[in-house]
C-alpha positions in Angstrom: 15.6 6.5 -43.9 12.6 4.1 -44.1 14.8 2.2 -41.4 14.4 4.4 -39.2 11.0 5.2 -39.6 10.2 1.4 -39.2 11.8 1.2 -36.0 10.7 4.2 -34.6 7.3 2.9 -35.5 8.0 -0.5 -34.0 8.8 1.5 -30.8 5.7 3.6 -30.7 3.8 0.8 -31.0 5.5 -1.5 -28.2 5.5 1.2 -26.1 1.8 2.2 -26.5 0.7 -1.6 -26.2 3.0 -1.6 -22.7 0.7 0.9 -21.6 -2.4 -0.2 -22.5 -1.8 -3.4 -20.8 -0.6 -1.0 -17.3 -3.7 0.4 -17.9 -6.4 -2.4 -18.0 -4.3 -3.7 -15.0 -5.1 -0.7 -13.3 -8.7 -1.1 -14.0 -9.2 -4.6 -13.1 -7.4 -4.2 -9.5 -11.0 -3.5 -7.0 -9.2 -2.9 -3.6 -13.0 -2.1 -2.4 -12.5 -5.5 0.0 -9.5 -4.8 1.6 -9.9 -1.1 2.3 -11.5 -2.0 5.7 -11.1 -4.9 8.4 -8.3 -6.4 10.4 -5.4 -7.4 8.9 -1.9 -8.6 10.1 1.7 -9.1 8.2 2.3 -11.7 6.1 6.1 -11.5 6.8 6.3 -12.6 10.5 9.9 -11.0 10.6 7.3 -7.6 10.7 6.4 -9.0 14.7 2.5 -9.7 15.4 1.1 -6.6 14.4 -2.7 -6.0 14.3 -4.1 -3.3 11.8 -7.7 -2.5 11.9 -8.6 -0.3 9.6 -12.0 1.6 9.1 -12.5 4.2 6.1 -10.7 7.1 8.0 -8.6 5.4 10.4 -5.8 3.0 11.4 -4.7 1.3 14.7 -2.3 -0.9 15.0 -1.6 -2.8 18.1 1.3 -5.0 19.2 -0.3 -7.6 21.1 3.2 -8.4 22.9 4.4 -4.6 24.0 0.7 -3.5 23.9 1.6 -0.5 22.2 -1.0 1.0 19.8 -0.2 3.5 16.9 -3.3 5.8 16.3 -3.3 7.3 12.1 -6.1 8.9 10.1 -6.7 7.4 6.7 -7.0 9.5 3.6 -7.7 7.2 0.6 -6.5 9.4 -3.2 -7.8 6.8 -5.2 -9.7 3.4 -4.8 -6.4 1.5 -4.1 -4.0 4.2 -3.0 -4.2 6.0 0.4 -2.0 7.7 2.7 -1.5 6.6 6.5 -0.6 10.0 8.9 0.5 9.0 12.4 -1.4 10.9 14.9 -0.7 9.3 18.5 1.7 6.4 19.7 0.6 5.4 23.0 4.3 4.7 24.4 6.3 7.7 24.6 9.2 6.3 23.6 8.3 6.3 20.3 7.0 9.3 19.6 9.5 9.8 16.7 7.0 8.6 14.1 4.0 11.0 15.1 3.6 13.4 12.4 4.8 11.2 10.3 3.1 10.2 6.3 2.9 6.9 4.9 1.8 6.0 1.2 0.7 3.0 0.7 -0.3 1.1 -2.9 -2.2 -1.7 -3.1 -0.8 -3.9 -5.8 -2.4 -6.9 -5.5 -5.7 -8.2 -4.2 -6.3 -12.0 -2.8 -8.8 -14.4 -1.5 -6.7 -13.8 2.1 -5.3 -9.9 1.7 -3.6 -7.8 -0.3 0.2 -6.9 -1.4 1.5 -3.3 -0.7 4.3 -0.8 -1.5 4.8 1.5 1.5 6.6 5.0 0.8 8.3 6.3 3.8 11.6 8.7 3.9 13.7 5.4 4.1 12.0 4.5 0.8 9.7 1.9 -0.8 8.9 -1.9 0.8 6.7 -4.3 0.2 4.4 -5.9 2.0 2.2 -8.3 2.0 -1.5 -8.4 4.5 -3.9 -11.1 5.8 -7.0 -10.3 6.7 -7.7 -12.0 10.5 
C-alpha cells in the first residue's frame, strides 16, 4: 500500500513540475516583435514567398508568378493567431479562399520566429526571417 502511494505521489509531482516548466515557457515567449513586418521562409523548398504582415492583415506575394494571397489577421493570444484567406489574385487558385490557417509561434529569434501551421492536411512547421 505505501508503495503505491509513493509512486502515485512521485507521479503527481513529476507531472505538476512538467507543467510548471510548460508554463514559465509560455510566459517567457514575447512574440510582440514578430507580430508585424516582412518576413520570408526559412525553408527555400517553401519558393520565395514574401509575407507582410500588419496587425489585421497578411499578403503574401510570389515575386516569380506575381501572385498575391490577400488574409485578415485575427490574433487569440499574444503568440497565436489565425490567418483567413480572403482573395487570391490568380484565379486559378481560388481553392484556398475561404480557407483558416492557425498558426503558433513557438520560438522567437534575433532574425524571425518558428511556427506550427494548422490546416486540414495537418500541422507543419515553419520557420520565418524577417527581410
Amino acid at each position: 500500500m505505501n508503495k503505491v502511494i509513493l509512486i502515485s505521489l512521485l507521479a503527481f509531482i513529476t507531472i505538476s513540475c512538467k507543467q510548471n516548466k510548460k508554463d514559465d515557457l509560455v510566459e517567457v515567449l514575447d512574440c510582440s516583435s514578430v507580430k508585424t513586418g516582412t518576413f520570408k521562409y526559412a525553408n527555400e523548398a517553401y519558393g520565395e514567398w514574401i509575407i507582410t504582415r500588419t496587425d489585421s492583415t497578411s499578403i503574401e506575394t510570389s515575386p516569380s508568378t506575381e501572385m498575391k494571397i490577400y488574409s485578415t489577421v485575427n490574433w487569440i493570444s499574444d503568440c497565436e493567431y489565425e490567418l483567413h484567406i480572403e482573395d487570391v489574385d490568380k484565379n486559378d487558385n481560388m481553392n484556398v479562399v475561404n480557407e483558416t490557417l492557425r498558426v503558433v509561434i513557438t520560438d522567437v529569434t534575433d532574425y524571425g520566429y518558428k511556427c506550427i501551421s494548422y490546416t486540414n492536411d495537418g500541422p507543419e512547421e515553419f520557420e520565418m526571417i524577417r527581410i
